[in-house]
C-alpha positions in Angstrom: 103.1 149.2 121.2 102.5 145.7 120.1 103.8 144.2 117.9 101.9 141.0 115.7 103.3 138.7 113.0 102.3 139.7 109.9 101.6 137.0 106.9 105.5 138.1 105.9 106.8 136.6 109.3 105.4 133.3 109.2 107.3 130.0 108.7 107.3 129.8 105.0 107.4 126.3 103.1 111.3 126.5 102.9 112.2 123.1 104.1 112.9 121.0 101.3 114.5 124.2 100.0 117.2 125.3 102.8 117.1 122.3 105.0 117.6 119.4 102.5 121.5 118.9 103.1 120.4 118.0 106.5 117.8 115.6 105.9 118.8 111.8 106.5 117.5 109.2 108.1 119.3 107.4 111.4 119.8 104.1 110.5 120.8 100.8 112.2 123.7 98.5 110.8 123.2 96.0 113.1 120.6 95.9 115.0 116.9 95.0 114.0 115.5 98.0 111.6 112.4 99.6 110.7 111.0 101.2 107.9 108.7 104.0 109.2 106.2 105.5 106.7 103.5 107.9 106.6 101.5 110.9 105.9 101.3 114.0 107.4 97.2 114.8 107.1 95.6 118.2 107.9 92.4 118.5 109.6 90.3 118.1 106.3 92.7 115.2 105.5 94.6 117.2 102.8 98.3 116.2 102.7 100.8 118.9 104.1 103.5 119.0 101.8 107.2 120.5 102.7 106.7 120.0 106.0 109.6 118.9 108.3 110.4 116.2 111.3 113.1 116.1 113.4 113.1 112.9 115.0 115.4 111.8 118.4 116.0 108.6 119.8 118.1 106.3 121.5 120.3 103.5 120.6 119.0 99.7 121.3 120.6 100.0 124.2 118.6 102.8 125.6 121.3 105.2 125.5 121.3 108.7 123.7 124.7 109.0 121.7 126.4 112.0 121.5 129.6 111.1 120.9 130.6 110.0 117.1 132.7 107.4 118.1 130.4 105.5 120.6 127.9 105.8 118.0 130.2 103.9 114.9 131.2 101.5 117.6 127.6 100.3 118.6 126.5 100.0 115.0 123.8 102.4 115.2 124.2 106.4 113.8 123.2 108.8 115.5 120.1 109.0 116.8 119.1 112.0 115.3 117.5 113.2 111.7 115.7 115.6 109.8 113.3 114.2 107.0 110.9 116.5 105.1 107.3 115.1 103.5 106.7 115.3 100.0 104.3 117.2 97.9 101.7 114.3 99.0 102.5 114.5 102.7 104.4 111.6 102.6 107.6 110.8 105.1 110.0 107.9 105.1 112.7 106.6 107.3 114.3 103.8 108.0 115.7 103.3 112.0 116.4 100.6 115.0 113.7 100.2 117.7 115.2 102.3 120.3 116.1 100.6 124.0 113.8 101.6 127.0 115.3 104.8 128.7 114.5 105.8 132.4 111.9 108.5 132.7 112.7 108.9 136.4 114.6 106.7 139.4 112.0 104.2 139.4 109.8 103.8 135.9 111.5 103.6 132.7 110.0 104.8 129.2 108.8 102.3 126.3 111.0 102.5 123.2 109.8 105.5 121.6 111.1 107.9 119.1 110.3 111.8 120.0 109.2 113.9 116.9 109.2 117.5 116.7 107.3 118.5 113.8 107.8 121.7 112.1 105.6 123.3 109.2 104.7 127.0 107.4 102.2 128.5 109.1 103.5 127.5 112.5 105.6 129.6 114.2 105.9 127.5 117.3 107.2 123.6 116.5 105.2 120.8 118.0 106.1 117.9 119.8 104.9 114.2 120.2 106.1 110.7 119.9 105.8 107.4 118.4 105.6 104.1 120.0 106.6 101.0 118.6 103.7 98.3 118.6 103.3 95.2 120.4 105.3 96.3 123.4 104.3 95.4 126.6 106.3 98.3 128.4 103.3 100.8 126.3 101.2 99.4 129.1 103.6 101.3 131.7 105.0 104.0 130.1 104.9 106.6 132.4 104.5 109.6 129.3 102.0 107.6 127.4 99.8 106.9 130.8 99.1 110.6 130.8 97.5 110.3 127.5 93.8 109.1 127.4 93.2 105.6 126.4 91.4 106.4 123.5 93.8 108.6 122.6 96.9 106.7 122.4 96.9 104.9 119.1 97.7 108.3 117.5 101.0 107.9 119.1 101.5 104.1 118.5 103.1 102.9 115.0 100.7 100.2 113.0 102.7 96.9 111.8 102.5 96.6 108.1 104.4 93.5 107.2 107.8 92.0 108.8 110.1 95.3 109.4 107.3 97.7 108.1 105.6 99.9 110.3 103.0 103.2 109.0 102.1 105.6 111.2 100.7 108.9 110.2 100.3 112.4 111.9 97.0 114.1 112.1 97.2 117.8 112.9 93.3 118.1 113.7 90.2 116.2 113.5 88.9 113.8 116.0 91.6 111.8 115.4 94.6 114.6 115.9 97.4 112.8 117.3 98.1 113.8 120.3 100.8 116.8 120.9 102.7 117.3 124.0 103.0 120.8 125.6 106.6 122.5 126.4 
């Protein structure tokens, strides 16, 4: 017998609703910060309301905090939140470029902020990143090199103004931004 998701079993738009509590933003005290903004666009380019991103990163230093106390100490919280869009798709957070972090014993990563991006309708998250602009270490970031070049400004954050930085996520189209298998 097998047995198939029904309508019933999907992810439902619950997000805002049993998640909100757990929704804040990692923010630096510091250190340089960002405000990140954007929509979250479906393949028609309607906005995807109640959906959710988790978003990792490290510290300025390049390190991942998970320890409270290290965290207070470098003036940065950790780096870890949960922010849900709005009824127009729209997200907002406000963060510290993260440091560079090594990918393997030779090649470190650009500063990057991993997003997992959740959503009704999916019952599997998905996963991709976004780049800070203007960094020459994009140019050698061993992750973003397996990503066609045409491709790559769907993970790359546009500048604004001074400390402003949109970048949106496209969940299909020509311009989909580019997902990373696990």
């Amino acid at each position: 017998m097998k047995l198939v998701p029904t309508a019933s079993q999907t992810v439902g738009p619950y997000f805002r609703i049993g998640l909100q509590h757990l929704c804040r933003a990692a923010e630096s005290t510091e250190t340089e910060s960002f405000n990140v903004h954007g929509r979250v666009l479906d393949a028609n380019r309607i906005p995807v309301p109640d959906a959710m991103l988790e978003l990792w990163q490290a510290d300025p230093l390049g390190l991942y905090s998970r320890d409270k106390e290290i965290a207070a100490n470098s003036g940065f919280a950790p780096g870890f939140a949960r922010i849900t869009t709005d009824d127009a798709g729209r997200f907002r957070f406000t963060t510290c470029r993260p440091g560079a972090v090594p990918f393997d014993s030779h090649r470190m990563q650009a500063p990057h902020i991993v997003v997992l991006f959740f959503a009704r309708g999916l019952l599997r998250h998905l996963i991709t990143r976004m780049y800070f602009p203007d960094q020459p270490a994009n140019e050698t970031d061993p992750v973003l090199q397996l990503v066609p070049e045409e491709r790559r400004g769907t993970l790359i954050a546009r500048t604004q103004s001074a400390g402003n930085l949109e970048w949106n996520i496209v969940l299909q189209a020509e311009d989909e931004t580019v997902f990373f298998a696990w």
